[in-house]
C-alpha positions in Angstrom: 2.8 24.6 -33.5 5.9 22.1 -32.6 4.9 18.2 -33.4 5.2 17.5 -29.7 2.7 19.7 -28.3 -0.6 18.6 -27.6 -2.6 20.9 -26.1 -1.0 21.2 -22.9 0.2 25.0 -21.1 2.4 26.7 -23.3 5.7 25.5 -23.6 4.4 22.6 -21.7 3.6 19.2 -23.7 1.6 16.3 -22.4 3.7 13.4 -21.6 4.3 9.8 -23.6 1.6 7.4 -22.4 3.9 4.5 -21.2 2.4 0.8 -20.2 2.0 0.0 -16.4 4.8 -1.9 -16.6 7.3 0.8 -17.6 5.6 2.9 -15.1 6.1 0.7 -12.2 9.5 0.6 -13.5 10.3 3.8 -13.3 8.2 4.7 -10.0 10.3 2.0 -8.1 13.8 3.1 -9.2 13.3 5.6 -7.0 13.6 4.1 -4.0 14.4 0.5 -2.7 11.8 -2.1 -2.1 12.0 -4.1 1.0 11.0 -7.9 1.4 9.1 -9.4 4.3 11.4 -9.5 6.7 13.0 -6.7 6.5 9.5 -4.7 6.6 8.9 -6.7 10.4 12.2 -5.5 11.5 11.2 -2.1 9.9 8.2 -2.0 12.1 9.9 -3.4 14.9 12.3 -0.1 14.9 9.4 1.9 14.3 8.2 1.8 10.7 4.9 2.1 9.9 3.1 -0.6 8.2 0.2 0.4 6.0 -2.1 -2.0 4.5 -3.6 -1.0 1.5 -5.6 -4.2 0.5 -9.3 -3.6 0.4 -12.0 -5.2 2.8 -12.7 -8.4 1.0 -9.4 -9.6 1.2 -8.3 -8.5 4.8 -11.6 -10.7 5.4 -10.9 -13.2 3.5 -6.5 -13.3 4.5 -6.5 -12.0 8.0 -4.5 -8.8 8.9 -0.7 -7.9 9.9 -1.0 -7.5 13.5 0.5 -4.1 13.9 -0.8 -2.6 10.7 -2.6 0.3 9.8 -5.5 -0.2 7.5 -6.0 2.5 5.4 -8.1 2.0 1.9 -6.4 3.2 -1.3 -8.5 5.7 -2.0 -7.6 7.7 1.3 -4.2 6.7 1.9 -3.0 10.0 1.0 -5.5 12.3 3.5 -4.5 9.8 6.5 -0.9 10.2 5.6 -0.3 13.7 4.8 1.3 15.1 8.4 -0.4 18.5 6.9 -3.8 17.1 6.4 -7.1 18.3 8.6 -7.9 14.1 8.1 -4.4 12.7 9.2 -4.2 9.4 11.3 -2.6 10.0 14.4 0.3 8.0 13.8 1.0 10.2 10.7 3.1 12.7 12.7 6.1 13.6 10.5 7.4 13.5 6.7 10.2 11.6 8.2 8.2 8.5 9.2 9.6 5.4 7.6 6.4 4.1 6.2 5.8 0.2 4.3 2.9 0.3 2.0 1.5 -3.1 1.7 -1.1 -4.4 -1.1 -1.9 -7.6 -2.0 1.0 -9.1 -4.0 3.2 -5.7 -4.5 2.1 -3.6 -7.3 -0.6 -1.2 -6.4 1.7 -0.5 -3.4 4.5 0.8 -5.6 2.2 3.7 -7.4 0.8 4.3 -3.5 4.6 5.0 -2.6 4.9 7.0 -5.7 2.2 9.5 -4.4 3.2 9.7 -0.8 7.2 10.2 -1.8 5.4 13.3 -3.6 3.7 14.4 -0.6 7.3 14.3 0.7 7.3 11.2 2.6 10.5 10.7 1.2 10.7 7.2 4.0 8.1 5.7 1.8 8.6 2.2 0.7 6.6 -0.9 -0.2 6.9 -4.6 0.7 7.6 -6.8 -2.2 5.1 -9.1 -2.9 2.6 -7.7 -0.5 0.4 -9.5 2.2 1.1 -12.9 0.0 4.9 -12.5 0.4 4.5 -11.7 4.2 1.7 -14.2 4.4 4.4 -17.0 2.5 7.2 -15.8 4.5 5.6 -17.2 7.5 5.3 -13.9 9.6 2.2 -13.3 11.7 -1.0 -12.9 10.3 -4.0 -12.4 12.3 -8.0 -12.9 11.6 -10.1 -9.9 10.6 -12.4 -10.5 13.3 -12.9 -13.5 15.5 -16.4 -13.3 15.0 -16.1 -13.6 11.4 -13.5 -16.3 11.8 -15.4 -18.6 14.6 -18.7 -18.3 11.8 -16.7 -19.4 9.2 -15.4 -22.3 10.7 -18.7 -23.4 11.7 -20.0 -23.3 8.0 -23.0 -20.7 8.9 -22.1 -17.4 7.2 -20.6 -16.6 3.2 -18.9 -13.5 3.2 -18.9 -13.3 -0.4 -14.4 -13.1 -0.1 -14.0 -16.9 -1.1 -13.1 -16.2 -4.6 -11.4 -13.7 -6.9 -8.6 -11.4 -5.5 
């Protein structure tokens, strides 16, 4: 037995764990990362924008108007132009396609997985929903109803903190 295999197929040894930051390293030189404007003149020429961010903080930040909200968790199903559970704006591997988090990290292992699915147009905004928020580019509400409560004081969604 060679001092590098551990229990893996034959011939086949399991890899060096590496930190996160090594791996989001690696994972984004593989493909450039685009800032805020240049994802809203992506979308404009027909990119699309993916938020990733999970329900408490759309609620709590608003939304990109224009933006398909897709959990993490499922991002590869609605994606996947092969897939019985595809969205219907997931219509080819050649879609250009800005995956947007929070502040730009879980974003670069979602691109990771798609570029392996062989959307090979996959690319995520730097910074996230904060840099496009900071950048000044539109943001819209989550709901109006959940907007017009909150500024009356009379509901607590539970998304003031954390994040």
């Amino acid at each position: 037995m060679s001092g590098d295999d551990r229990g893996g197929a034959e011939g086949v040894g399991t890899p060096e764990p590496v930190g996160i930051d090594e791996l989001l390293e690696r994972v984004r030189a593989g493909y450039d990362r685009i800032g805020p404007h240049e994802a809203s003149a992506a979308a404009a020429d027909g990119a699309l924008l993916v938020d990733i961010r999970y329900a408490a903080l759309r609620d709590r930040d608003g939304l990109i108007p224009g933006a398909l909200v897709v959990e993490r968790n499922e991002l590869e199903w609605r994606l996947d132009p092969r897939g019985s559970h595809r969205a219907a704006e997931a219509v080819s591997h050649d879609l250009p396609v800005v995956v947007i988090c929070n502040e730009g990290y879980a974003s670069s292992l979602a691109v990771a997985s798609l570029r392996q699915l062989g959307l090979h147009r996959s690319t995520d905004l730097i910074g996230g929903f904060q840099a496009w928020r900071a950048a000044g580019l539109p943001v819209s509400p989550a709901t109006d109803a959940e907007t017009a409560a909150d500024a009356e004081g009379g509901t607590d969604t539970g998304t003031g903190t954390g994040g």
